[in-house]
Short mmCIF file of the C-alpha atoms (twelve columns), coordinates in Angstrom:
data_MODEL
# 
_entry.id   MODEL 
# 
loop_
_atom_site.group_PDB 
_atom_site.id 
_atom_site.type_symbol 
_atom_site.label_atom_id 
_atom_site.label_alt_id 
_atom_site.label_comp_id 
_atom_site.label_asym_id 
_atom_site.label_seq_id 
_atom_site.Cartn_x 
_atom_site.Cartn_y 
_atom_site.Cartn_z 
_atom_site.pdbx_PDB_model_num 
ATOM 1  C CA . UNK A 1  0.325  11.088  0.000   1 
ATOM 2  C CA . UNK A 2  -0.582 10.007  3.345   1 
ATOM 3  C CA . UNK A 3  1.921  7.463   5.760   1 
ATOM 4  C CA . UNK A 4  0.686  4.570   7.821   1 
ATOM 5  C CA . UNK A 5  2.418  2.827   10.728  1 
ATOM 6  C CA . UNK A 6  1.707  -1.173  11.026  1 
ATOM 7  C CA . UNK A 7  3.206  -4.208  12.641  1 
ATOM 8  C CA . UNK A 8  4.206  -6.363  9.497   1 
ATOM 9  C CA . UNK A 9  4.978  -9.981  9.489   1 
ATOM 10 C CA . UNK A 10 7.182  -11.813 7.578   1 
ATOM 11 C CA . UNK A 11 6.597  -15.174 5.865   1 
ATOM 12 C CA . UNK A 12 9.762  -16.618 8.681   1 
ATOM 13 C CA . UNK A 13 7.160  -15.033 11.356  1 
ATOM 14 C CA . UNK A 14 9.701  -12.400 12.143  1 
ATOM 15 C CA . UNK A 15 7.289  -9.383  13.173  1 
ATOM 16 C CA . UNK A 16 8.193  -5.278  12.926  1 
ATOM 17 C CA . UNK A 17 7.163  -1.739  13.396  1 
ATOM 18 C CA . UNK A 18 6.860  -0.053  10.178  1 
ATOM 19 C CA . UNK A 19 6.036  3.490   8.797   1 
ATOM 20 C CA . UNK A 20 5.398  3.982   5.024   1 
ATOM 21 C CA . UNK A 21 4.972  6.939   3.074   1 
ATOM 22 C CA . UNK A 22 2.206  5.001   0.955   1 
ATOM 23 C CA . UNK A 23 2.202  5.923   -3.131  1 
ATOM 24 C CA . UNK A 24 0.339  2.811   -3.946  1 
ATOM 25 C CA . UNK A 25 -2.291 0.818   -2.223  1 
ATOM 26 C CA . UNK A 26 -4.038 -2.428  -2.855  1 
ATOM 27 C CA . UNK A 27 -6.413 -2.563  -5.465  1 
ATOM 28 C CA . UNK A 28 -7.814 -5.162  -7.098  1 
ATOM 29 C CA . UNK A 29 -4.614 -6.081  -9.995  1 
ATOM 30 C CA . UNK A 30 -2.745 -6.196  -6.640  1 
ATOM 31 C CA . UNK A 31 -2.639 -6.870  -2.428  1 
ATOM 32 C CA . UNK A 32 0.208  -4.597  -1.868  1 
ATOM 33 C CA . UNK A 33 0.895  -1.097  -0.493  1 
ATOM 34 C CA . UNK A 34 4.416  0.393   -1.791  1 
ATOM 35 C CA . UNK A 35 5.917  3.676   -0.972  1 
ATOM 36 C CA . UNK A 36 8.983  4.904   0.747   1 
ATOM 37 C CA . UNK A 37 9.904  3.011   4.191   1 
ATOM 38 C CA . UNK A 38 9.917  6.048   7.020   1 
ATOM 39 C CA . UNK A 39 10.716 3.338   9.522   1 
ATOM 40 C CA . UNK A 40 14.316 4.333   10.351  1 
ATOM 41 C CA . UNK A 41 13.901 7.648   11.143  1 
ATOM 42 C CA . UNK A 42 12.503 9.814   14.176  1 
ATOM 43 C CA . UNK A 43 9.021  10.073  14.500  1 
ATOM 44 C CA . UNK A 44 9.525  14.269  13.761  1 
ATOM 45 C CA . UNK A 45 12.306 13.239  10.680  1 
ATOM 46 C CA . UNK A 46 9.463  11.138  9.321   1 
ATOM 47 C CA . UNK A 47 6.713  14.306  9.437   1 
ATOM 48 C CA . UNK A 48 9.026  16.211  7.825   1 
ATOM 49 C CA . UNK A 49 10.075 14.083  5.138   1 
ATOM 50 C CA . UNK A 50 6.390  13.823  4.439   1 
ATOM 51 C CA . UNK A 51 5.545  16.888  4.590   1 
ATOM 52 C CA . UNK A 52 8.545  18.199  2.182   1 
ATOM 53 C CA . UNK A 53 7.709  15.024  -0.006  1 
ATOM 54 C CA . UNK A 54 3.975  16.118  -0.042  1 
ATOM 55 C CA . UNK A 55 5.257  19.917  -1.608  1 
ATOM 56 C CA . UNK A 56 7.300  18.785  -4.428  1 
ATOM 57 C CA . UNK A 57 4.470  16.280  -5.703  1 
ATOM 58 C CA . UNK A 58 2.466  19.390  -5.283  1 
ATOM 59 C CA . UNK A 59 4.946  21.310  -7.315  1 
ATOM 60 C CA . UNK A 60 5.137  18.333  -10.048 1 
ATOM 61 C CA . UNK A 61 1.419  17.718  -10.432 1 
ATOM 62 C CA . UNK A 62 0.695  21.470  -10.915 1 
ATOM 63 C CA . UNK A 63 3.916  21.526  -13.470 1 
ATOM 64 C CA . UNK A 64 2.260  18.886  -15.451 1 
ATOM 65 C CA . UNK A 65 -1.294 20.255  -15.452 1 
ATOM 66 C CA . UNK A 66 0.402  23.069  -17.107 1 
ATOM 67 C CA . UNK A 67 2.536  21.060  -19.693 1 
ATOM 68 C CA . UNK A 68 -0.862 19.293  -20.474 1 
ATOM 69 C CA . UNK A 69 -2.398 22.551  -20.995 1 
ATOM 70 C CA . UNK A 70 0.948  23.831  -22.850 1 
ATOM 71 C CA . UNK A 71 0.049  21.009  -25.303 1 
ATOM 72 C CA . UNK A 72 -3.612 20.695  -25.116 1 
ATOM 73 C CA . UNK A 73 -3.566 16.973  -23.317 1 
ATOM 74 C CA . UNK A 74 -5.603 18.022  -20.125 1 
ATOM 75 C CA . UNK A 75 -7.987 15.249  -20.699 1 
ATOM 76 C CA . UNK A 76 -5.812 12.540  -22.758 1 
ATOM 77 C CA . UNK A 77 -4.903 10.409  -18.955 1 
ATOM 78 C CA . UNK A 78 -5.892 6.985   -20.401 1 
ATOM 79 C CA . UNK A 79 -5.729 3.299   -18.245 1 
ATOM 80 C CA . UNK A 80 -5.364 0.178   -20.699 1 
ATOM 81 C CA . UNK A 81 -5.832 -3.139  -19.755 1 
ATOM 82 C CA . UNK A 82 -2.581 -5.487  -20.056 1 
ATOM 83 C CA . UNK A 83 -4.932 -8.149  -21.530 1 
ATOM 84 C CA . UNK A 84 -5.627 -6.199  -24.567 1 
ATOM 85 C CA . UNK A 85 -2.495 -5.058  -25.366 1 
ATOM 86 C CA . UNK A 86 0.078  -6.552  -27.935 1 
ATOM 87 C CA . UNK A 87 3.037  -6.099  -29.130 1 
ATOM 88 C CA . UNK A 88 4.537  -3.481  -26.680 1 
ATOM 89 C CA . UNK A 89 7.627  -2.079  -26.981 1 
ATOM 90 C CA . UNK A 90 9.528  -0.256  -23.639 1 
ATOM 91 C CA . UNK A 91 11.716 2.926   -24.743 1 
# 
């Protein structure tokens, strides 16, 4: 994942510094980038959280290769589109 710092303004025109570690970024379905807010902490806190953040979704997307493997699903990733979808049901 990869951070950016920006100067964000909010709709009351009340401006601020902010660093996010990004894990989604505009597209076309939406205009937003979301991620976890680094803002608060030191500039060398924020690196490391990063950094250590960056290792464990290492760690979990090499797990899951593997558990795809385990159960032959390495190329079952699918994207639907809401619009042709019915009757869905959330467990």
């Amino acid at each position: 994942m990869k951070t950016i710092t920006f100067n964000y303004t909010k709709k009351d025109g009340s401006t601020s510094e902010r660093t996010l570690l990004v894990s989604v970024e505009p597209k076309p379905a939406t205009d937003k980038y979301a991620g976890i807010d680094l803002s608060e902490l030191s500039p060398e806190d924020g690196s490391e959280f990063a950094a250590r953040s960056n290792l464990l979704l290492d760690k979990y997307l090499e797990g899951m290769k593997e558990l795809q493997a385990e159960f032959d699903l390495k190329h079952n990733y699918r994207q639907f589109l809401e619009s042709g979808m019915s009757d869905v049901i959330e467990i």
